[in-house]
Legacy VTK file of the C-alpha trace (Angstrom):
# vtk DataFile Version 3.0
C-alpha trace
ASCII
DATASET POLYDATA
POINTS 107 float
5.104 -20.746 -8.421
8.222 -22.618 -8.170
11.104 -21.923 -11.003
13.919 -25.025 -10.223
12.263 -25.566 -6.888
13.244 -21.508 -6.223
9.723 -20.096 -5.085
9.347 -16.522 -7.442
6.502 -14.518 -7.903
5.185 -15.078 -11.253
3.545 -12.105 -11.675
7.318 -10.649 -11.604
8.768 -13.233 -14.345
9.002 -13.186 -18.255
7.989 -16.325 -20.174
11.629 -15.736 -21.813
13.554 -16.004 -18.119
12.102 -19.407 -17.553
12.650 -21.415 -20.984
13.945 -24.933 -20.346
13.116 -24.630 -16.775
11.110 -26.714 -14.507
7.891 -24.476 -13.374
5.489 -25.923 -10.304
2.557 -24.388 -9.722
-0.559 -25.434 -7.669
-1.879 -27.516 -10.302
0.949 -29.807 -9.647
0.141 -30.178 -6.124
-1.991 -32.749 -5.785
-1.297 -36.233 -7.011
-4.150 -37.257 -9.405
-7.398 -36.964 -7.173
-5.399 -37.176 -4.164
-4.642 -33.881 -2.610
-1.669 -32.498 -1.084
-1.790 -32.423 2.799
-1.761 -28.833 2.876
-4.645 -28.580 0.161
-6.434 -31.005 2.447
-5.863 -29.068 5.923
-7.103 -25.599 4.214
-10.039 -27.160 3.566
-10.662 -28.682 6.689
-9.677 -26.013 8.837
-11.425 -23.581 6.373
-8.261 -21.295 5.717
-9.579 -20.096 2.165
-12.262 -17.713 1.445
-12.478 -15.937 -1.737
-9.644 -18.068 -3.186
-7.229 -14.967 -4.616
-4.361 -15.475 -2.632
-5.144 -19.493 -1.683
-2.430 -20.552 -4.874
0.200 -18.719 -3.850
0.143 -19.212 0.299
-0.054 -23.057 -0.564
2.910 -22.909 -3.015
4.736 -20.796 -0.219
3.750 -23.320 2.521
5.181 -26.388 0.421
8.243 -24.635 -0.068
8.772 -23.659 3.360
7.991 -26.773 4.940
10.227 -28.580 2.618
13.155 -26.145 4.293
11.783 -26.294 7.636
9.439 -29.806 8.374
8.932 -28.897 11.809
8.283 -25.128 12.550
7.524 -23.323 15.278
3.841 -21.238 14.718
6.369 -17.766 14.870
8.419 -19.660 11.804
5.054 -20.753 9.709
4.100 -16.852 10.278
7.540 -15.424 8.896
7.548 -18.036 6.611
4.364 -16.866 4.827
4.767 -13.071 5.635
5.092 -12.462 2.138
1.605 -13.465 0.888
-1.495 -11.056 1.918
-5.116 -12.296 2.628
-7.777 -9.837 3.097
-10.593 -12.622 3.847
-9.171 -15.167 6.551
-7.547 -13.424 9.173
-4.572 -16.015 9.167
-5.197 -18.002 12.442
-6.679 -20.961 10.295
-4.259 -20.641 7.225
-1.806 -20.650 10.642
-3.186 -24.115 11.695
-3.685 -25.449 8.809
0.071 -25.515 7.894
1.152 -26.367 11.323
-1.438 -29.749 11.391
0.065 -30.592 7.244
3.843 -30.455 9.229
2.470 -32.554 11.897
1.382 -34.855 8.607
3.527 -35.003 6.550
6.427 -35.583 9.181
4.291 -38.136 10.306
3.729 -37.092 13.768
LINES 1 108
107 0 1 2 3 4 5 6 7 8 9 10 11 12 13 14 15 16 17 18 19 20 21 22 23 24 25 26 27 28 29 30 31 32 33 34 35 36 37 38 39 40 41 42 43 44 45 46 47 48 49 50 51 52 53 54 55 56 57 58 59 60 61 62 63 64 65 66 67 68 69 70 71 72 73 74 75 76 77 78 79 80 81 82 83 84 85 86 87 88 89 90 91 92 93 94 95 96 97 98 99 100 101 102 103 104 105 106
């Protein structure tokens, strides 16, 4: 989740800390039926599973490629070190970001 385009854990904020703030979460990713290019690349290189943790690596991933369009794979790994997955292994959830910078930069 996003709080001001700040990415927080929401699990960690009170309804009370965010009043009058603008709050992002994944539902906001996609426009209409169109989906974000990272929702699109974890599908299509498969980088979800059980679907727990799939919200908050693809909130993380927007927010770090909006810092950093053009990473390096060792930057996309730090970049996400803070969200867990217990399912995937992270190669694909790897590629998957690194082909949506490749998009969305337009290479």
């Amino acid at each position: 989740v996003t709080v001001d385009n700040v990415l927080v854990c929401s699990c960690l904020v009170l309804g009370v800390e965010v009043e009058g703030k603008k709050i992002e979460t994944i539902e906001g990713m996609a426009d209409g039926e169109e989906l974000h290019p990272l929702q699109r690349k974890f599908v299509e290189h498969v980088a979800l599973q059980c679907g727990i943790c799939t919200p908050g690596l693809l909130m993380s991933a927007r927010n770090f490629l909006e810092k950093n369009p053009d990473p390096t794979e060792e930057e996309v790994r730090f970049g996400l070190a803070g969200n867990l997955c217990r399912c995937t292994g992270y190669q694909n959830i790897i590629e998957a970001v690194m082909d949506a910078a490749a998009e969305m930069r337009g290479a």
